[in-house]
C-alpha positions as CSV (number, residue, x, y, z in Angstrom):
1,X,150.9,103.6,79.6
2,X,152.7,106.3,81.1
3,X,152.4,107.2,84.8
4,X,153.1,111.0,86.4
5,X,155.0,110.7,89.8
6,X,152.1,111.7,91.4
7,X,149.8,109.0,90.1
8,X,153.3,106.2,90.8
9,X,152.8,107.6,93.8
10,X,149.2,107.4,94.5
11,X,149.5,103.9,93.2
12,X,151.7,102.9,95.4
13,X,149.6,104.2,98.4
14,X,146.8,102.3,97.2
15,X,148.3,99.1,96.9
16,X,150.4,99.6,100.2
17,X,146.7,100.2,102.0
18,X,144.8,97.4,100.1
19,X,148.0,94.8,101.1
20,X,148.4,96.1,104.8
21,X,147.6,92.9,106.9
22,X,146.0,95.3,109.0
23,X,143.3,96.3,107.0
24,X,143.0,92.7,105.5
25,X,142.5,91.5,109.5
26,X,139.8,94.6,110.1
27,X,138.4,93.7,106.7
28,X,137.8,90.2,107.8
29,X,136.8,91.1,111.1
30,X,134.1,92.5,109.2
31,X,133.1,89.9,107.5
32,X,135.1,91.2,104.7
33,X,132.8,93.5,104.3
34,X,135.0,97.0,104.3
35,X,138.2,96.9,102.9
36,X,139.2,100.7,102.9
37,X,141.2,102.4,105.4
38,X,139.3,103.6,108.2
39,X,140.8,107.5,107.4
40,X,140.1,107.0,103.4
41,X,138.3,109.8,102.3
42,X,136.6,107.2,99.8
43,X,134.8,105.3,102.3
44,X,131.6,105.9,102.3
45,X,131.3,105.8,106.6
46,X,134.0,109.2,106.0
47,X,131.1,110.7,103.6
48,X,129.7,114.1,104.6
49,X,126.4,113.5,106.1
50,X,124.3,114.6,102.7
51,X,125.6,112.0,100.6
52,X,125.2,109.7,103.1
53,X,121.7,110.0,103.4
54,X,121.0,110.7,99.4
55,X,122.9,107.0,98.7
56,X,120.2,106.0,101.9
57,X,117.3,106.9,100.4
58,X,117.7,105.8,96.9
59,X,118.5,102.1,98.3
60,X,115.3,102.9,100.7
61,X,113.1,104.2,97.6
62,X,114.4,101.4,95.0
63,X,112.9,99.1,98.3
64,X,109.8,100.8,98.6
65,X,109.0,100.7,94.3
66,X,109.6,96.6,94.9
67,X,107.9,96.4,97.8
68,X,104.8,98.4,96.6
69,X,104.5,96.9,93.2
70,X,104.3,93.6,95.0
71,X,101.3,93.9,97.5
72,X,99.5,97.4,95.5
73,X,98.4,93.8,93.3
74,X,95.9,92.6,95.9
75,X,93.6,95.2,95.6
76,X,92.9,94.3,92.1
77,X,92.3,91.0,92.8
78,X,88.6,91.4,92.0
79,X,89.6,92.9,89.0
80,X,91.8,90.1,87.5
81,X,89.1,87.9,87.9
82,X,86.8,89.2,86.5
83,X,88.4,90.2,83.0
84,X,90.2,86.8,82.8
85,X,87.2,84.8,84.5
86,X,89.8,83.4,87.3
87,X,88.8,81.8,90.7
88,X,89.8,83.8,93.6
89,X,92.6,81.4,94.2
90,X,94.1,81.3,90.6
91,X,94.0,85.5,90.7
92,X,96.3,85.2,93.7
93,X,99.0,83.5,92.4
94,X,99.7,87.2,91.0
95,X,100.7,87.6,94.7
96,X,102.2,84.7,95.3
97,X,104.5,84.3,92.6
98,X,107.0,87.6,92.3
99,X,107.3,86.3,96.3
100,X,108.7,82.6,94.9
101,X,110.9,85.3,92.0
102,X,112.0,86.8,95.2
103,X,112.9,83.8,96.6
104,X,116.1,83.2,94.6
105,X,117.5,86.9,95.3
106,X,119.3,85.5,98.5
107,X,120.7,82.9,96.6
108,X,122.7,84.8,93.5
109,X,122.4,88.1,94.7
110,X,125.8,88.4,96.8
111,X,128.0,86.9,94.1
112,X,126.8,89.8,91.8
113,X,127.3,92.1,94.0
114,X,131.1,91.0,95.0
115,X,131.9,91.0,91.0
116,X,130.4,94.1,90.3
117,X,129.5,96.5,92.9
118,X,126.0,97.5,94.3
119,X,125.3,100.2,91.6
120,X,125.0,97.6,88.8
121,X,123.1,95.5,90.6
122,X,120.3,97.9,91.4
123,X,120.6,100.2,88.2
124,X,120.4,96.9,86.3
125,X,117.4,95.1,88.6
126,X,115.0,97.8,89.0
127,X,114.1,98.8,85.1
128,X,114.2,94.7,84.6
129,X,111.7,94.9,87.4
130,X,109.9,97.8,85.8
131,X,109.8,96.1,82.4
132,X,108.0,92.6,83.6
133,X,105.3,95.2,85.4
134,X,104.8,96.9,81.8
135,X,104.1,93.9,80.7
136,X,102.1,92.8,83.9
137,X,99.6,96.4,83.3
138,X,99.6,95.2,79.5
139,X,98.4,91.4,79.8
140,X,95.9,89.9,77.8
141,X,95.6,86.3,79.9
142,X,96.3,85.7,83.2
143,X,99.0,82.8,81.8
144,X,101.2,86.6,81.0
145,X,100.4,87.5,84.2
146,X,101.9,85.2,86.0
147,X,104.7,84.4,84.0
148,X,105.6,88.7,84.3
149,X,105.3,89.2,87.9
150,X,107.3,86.2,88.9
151,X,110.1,87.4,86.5
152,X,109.6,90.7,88.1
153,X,110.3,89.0,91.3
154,X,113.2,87.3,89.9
155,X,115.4,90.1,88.5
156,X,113.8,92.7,90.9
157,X,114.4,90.9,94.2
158,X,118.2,91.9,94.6
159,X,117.0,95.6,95.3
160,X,115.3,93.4,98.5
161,X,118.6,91.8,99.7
162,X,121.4,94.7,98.7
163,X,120.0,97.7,100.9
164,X,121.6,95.4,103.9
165,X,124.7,96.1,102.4
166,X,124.2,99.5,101.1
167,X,123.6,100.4,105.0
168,X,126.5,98.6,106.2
169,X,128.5,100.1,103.3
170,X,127.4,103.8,104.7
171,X,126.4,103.5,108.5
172,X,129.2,102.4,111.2
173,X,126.9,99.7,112.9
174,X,129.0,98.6,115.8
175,X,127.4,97.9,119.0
176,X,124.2,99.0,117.1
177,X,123.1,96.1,115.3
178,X,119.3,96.3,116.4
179,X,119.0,99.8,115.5
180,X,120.5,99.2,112.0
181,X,117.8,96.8,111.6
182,X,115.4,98.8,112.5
183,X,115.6,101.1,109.8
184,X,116.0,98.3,107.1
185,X,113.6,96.8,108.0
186,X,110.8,99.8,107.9
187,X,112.1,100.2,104.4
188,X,110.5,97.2,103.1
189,X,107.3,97.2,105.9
190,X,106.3,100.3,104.7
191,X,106.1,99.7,100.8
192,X,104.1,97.0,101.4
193,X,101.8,98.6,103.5
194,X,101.6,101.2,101.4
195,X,100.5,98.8,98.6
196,X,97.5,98.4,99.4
197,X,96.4,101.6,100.9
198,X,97.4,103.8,97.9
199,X,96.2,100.7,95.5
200,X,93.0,100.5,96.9
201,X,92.0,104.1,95.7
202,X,93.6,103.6,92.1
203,X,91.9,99.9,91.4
204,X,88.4,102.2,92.2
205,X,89.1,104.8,90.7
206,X,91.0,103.3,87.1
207,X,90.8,99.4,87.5
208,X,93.7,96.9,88.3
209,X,96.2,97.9,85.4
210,X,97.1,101.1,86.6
211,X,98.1,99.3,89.8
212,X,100.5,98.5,87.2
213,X,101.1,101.8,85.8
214,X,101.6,103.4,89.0
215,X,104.0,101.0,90.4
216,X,106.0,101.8,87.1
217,X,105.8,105.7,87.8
218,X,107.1,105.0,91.6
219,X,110.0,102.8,89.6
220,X,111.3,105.7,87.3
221,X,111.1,108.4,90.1
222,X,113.4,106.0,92.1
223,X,115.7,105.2,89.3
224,X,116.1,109.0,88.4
225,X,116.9,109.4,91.8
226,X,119.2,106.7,92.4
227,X,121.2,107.5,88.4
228,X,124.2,109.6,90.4
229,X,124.2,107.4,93.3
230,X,128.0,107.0,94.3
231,X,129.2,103.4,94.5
232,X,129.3,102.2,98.2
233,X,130.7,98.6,97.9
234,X,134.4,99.2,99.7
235,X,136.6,96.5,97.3
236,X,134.7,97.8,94.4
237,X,136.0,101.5,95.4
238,X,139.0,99.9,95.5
239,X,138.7,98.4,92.2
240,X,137.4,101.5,90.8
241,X,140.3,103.3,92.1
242,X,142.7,100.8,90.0
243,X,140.7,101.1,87.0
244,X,141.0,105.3,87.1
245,X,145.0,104.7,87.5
246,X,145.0,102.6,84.5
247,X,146.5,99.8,86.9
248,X,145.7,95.8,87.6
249,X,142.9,95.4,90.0
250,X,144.3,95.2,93.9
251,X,144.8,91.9,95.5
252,X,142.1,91.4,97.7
253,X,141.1,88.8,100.6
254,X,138.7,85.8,99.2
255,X,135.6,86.6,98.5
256,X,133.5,85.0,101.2
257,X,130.4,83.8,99.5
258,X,133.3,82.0,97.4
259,X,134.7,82.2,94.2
260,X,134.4,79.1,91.9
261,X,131.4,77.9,90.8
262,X,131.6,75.1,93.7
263,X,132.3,77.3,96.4
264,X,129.5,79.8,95.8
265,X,127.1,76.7,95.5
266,X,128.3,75.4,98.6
267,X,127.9,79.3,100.5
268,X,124.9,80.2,99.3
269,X,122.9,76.7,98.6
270,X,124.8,73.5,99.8
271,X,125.4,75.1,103.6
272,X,122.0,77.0,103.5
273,X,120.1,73.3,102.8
274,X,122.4,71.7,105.6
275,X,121.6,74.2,108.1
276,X,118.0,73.9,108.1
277,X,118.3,70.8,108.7
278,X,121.0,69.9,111.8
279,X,121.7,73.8,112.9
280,X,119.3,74.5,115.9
281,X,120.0,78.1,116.1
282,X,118.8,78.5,112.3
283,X,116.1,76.3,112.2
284,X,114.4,78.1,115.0
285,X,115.1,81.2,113.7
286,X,113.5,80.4,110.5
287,X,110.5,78.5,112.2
288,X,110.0,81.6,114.1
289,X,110.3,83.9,111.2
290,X,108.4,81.9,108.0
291,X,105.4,81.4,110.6
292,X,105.4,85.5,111.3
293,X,105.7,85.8,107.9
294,X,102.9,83.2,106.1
295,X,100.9,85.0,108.7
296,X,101.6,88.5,107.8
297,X,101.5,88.1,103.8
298,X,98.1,86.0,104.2
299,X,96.7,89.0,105.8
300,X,96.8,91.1,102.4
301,X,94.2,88.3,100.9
302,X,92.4,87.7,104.3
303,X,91.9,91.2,105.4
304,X,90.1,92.6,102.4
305,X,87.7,89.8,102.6
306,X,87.2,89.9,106.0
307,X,86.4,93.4,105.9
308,X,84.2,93.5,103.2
309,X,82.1,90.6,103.9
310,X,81.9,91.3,107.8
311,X,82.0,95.0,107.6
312,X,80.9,96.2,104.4
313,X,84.0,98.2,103.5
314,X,84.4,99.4,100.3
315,X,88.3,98.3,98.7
316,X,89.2,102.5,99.8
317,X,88.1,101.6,103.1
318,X,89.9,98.5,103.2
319,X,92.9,100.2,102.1
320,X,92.9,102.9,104.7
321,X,92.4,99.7,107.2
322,X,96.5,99.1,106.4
323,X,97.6,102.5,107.7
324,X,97.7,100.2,111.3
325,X,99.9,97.9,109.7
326,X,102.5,101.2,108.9
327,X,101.6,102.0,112.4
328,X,102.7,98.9,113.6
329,X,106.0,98.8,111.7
330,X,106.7,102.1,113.0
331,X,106.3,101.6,116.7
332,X,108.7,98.2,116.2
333,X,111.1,100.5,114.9
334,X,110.9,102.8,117.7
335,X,110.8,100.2,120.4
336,X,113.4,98.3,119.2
337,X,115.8,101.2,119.1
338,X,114.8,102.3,123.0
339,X,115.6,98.7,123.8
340,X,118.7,98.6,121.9
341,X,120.1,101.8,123.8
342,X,118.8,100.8,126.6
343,X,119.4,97.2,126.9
344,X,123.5,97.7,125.1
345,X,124.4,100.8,127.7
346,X,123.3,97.7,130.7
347,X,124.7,94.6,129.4
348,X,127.9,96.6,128.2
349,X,128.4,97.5,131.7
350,X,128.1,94.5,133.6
351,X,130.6,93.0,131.0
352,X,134.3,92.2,131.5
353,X,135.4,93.5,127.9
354,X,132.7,96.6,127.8
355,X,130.7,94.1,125.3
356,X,127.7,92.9,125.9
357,X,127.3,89.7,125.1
358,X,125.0,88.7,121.6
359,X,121.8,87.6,123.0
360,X,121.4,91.0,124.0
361,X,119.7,91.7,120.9
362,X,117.0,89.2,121.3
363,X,114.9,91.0,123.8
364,X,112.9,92.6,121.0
365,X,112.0,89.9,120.4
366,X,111.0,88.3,123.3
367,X,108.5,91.6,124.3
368,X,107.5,91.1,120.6
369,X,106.4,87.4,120.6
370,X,103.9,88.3,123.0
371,X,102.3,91.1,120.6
372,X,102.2,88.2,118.2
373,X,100.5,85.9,119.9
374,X,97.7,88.5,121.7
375,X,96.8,89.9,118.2
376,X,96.3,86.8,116.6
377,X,93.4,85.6,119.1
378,X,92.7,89.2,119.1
379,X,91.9,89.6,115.5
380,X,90.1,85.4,115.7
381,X,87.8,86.3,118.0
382,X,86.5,90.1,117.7
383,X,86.7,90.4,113.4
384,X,82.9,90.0,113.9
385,X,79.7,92.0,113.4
386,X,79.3,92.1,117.5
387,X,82.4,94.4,117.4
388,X,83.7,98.0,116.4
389,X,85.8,97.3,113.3
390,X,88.7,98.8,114.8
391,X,89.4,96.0,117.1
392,X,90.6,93.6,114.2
393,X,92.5,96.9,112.8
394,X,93.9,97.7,115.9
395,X,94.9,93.8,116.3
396,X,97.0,93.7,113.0
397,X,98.6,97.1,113.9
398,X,99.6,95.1,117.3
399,X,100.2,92.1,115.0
400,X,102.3,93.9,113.1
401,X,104.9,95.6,115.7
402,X,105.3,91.7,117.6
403,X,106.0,90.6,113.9
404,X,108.6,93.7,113.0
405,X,109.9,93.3,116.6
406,X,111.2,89.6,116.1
407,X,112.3,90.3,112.8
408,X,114.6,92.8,114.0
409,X,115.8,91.6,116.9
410,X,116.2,87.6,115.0
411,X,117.9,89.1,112.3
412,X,120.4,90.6,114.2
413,X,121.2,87.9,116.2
414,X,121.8,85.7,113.5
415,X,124.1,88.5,111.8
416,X,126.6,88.0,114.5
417,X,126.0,84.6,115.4
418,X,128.8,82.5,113.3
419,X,131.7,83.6,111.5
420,X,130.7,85.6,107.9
421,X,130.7,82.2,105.8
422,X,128.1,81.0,108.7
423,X,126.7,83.8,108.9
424,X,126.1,84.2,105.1
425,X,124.6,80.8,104.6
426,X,122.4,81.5,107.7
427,X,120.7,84.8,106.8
428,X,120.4,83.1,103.2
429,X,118.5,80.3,105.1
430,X,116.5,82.6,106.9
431,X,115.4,84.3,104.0
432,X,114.4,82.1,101.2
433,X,112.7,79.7,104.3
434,X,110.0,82.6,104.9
435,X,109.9,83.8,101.7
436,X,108.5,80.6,100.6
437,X,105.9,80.0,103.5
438,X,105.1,83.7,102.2
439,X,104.6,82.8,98.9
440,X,102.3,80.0,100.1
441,X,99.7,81.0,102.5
442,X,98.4,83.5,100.4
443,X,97.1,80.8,98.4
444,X,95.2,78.7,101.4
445,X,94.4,81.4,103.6
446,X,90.5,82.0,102.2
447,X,90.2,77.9,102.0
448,X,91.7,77.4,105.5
449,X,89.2,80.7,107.0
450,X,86.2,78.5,104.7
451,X,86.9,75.1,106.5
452,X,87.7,76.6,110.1
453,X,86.0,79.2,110.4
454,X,87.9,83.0,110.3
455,X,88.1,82.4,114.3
456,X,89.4,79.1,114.2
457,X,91.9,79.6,111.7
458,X,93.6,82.1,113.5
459,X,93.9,80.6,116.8
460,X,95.3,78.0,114.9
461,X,98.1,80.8,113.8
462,X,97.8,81.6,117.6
463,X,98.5,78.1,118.8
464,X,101.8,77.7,116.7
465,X,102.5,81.2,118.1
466,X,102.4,79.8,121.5
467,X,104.4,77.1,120.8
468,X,107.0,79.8,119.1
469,X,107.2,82.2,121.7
470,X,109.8,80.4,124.0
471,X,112.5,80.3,121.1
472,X,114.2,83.9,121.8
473,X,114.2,82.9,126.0
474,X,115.6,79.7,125.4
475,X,118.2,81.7,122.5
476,X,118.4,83.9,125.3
477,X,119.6,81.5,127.8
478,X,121.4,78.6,125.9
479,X,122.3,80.8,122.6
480,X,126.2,81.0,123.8
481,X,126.3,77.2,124.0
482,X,124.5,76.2,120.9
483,X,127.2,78.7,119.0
484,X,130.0,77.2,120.4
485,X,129.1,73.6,119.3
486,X,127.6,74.9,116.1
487,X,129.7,73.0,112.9
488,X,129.4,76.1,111.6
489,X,131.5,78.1,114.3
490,X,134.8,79.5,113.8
491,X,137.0,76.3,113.2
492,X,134.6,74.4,110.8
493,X,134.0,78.2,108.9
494,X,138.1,78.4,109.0
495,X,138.5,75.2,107.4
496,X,135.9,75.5,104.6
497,X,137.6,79.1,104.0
498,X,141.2,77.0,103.7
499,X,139.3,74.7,101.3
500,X,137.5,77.4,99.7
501,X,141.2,79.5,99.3
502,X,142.8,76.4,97.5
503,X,139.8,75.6,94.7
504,X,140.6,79.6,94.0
505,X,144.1,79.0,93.3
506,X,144.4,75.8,91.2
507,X,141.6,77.6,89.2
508,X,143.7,80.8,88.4
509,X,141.5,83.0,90.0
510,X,143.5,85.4,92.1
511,X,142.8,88.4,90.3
512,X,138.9,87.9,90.8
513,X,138.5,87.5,94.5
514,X,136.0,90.1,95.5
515,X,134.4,91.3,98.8
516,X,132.5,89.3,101.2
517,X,128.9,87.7,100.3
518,X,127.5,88.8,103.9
519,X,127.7,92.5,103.2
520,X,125.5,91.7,100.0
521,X,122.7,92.1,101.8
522,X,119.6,89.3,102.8
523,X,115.6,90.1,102.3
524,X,113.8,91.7,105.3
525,X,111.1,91.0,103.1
């Protein structure tokens, strides 16, 4: 194929920029997330401020369509069981189960994303997502049911995981980590508050399928919003970019979620496993987190009956009940930001370098823990006819902000905390640990309020909360030590990458290596 001077010359610019050792070193810096040029008009942190908000918000709306389809179920509960004559117990497994689809997303999601971009991943998840609710609204057993809304969790959960890396694709988060968060993290609070809110008005109004229906009009708004999205994914510009020259794809650094079949197993399922087991800094983490998070998703089963039985709601009532949990996530987001200006401009200047050191970012979450454990006594002891039905409302909205808070402020720690490999196998950790503890308390939570009592089964939650709240101090205080001996710090991350780097080669594999696993994204679900 012929080449003009102009495009032999473009060419050469491009490969010149994606071999500069420069850009490699910033790239890995990085995590090997960004591997444009700071000053190329093509990276999407140079965008003009409109398209950087339009490729925002369709990430954020595919989010919210997941995220609403998933808990806009519960109110329909009732409904399920009757048609299909299901316990109460059976019918929630429609809950439970896209959470344990979900559950895999960390896992394969970032080597799809490294191969092919973001675009394909989410034009390509969301209508399989929308597809497995069609046939969710159109069941005729519960058996379809199930078996649809787990596969809609399956193929739908890398909309979950890849706005991480959408953000960090757009949004220059240095010294800002918290406040990145922040915003991620409302994304997927608010569908799921939403859910049930919006769902308990349709399920009185139409019945439980067009829970379904609607969750599938919310997905083809979003998609036809999100067709022109621009790619974001840096090496896939790049890639892009050789494709349009009619040229070889640029040599790129090695992908860091790995690129033969072992070393992607190891990143993303072999290190993961091994971490929760001898890595104190992760297992805390994801302690801290899969408790906050079995409590929170129990709450969409719990509160409706709760409600209902104690307080006579009706399932609109109920349903207005979650505005406090949108409240709540709201205010996390807000407070966390404060802190994170706040607490950077102070730390920043009482360090040598201008940096402040990481555990910065753990003070919302150490205010937050507090919030958790107040509400959960809170909502044990006054969800009773003796008292207005606002106080348990008022306790999940403070429930809610403690959780969000020490989300955020976990999240980000553990984002910086170990070199991208680490850091990748971490947040994959992290994830799928609280996604399963999700995915189960739904399914005790009315048997464990029936044996205990509603009071003493959450101070039970409150106990554990107790014995949680130290863990961001004691990160606080002995986090810089407990990195630096971590096998998964910078010299045992370097020496996998060597080993990682030679499988590549004696495979043949050059041409493939693609962008790093970390910037794929992780659930904040």
């Amino acid at each position: 194929m012929s080449s003009t001077p102009t495009s032999n010359s473009a060419w050469r610019s491009f490969m010149d920029l994606a071999e500069d050792p420069k850009v490699e070193a910033m790239a890995a810096s990085a995590g090997g997330h960004n591997a444009l040029s700071p000053t190329d008009p093509d990276n999407p942190q140079n965008w003009p401020l409109h398209r950087k908000l339009y490729a925002s918000s369709v990430s954020f709306a595919f989010v919210f369509a997941m995220t609403f389809g998933l808990t806009s179920y519960t109110a329909g509960v009732t409904g399920v069981m009757k048609e299909f004559g299901t316990s109460q117990q059976v019918a929630v497994l429609g809950f439970s189960l896209p959470i344990f689809g979900i559950f895999f997303a960390p896992i394969y999601t970032p080597h799809l994303s490294e191969r092919y971009g973001r675009n394909p991943v989410y034009l390509t998840a969301m209508p399989l997502f929308a597809l497995f609710t069609l046939g969710t609204g159109l069941a005729q057993n519960f058996a379809t049911i199930a078996i649809c809304r787990f596969l809609a969790g399956f193929f739908g959960g890398p909309i979950i995981v890849l706005i991480e890396g959408t953000f960090a694709d757009i949004w220059e988060g240095r010294g800002r980590t918290v406040t990145y968060y922040s915003f991620l993290t409302l994304a997927s609070f608010w569908g799921t508050g939403v859910g049930p809110l919006v769902g308990g008005f349709v399920f009185a109004s139409k019945g439980w399928r067009w829970l379904q229906w609607v969750t599938l009009f919310i997905c083809i708004a979003a998609y036809l919003l999100g067709v022109g999205v621009p790619e974001t994914y840096g090496r896939e510009i790049l890639r892009q970019r050789a494709r349009n020259l009619g040229m070889p794809p640029p040599k790129l650094a090695p992908a860091e979620s790995g690129v033969t079949i072992g070393g992607m197993a190891r990143v993303t399922l072999v290190n993961p496993i091994k971490m929760l087991v001898t890595d104190p800094i992760t297992i805390g983490i994801s302690l801290y987190l899969g408790f906050n998070f079995a409590v929170l998703f129990s709450f969409f089963i719990s509160i409706p009956v709760v409600l209902e039985l104690t307080y006579a709601f009706t399932i609109q009532q109920v349903g207005i009940a979650f505005n406090a949990a949108l409240a709540g996530a709201l205010l996390a987001a807000i407070t966390s930001i404060i802190l994170d200006i706040v607490s950077f401009r102070f730390f920043a200047s009482r360090s040598t370098n201008g940096i402040p050191a990481l555990e910065y970012r753990l003070l919302p979450a150490m205010i937050g823990g507090f919030g958790v454990l107040a509400s959960l006594f809170w909502i044990a002891w006054t969800a009773s006819p003796k008292y207005h039905f606002l106080s348990p409302i008022f306790g999940t909205l403070l429930y809610v902000w403690g959780n969000m808070s020490v989300l955020i402020s976990a999240i980000s720690y553990l984002f910086d905390a170990y070199p991208p490999r680490g850091t990748l196998a971490g947040l994959t950790t992290a994830a799928c640990f609280r996604l399963a503890l999700a995915g189960v308390m739904p399914l005790v939570i009315i048997q464990m309020i029936l044996g205990l009592t509603g009071s003493w089964a959450y101070s039970l939650f409150g106990f554990i909360a107790a014995a949680m709240l130290p863990l961001p101090w004691l990160l606080f205080k002995f986090g810089p030590t407990l990195r630096a001996h971590s096998k998964y710090g910078p010299g045992a991350m370097a020496m996998e990458s060597k080993m990682m780097g030679h499988e590549m080669m004696s495979q043949g594999v050059k041409d493939d290596m693609r962008m790093s696993g970390m910037s794929s994204g992780h659930s904040n679900v």
